[in-house]
N, C-alpha and C positions, 0 to 999 in steps of 0.2 A: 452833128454837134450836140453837147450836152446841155442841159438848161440847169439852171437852178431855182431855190425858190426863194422868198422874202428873206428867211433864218440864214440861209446860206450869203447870201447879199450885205445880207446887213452884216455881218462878223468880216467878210470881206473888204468891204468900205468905210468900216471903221462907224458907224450910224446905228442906231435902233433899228429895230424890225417895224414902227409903226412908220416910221420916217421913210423907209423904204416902200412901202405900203401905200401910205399918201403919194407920193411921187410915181410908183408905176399905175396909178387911178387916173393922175392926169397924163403923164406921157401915155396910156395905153391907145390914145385917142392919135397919134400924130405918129409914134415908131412901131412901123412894124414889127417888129424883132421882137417885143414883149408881147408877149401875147395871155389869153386865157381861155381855158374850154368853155364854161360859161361865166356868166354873173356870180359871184362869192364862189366861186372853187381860185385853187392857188395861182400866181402867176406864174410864167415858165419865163428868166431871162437867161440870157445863153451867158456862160460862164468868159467868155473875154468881152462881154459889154464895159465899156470904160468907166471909172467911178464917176457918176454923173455930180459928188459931192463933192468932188475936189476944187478950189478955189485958185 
């Protein structure tokens, strides 16, 4: 399965890149599915993660 990264995310869900950013900092702690190589390198979310900003 493919991942994407913040840029890709955030043009998809309709949000900022920072908005996406703040949100996979604290979900990275509780969903596996997001992940990251280390500390400050990109995040990887897989491309049919659901828009978690939909209301």
């Amino acid at each position: 399965m493919a991942d994407m990264g913040t840029k890709e995310a955030a043009k998809l869900w309709g949000v900022t890149q920072e908005k996406v950013q703040r949100w996979c900092k604290l979900i990275i702690l509780t969903d596996k599915r997001i992940t990251q190589d280390k500390k400050g390198s990109p995040y990887h979310i897989p491309r049919d993660y659901p828009n978690p900003f939909l209301k």
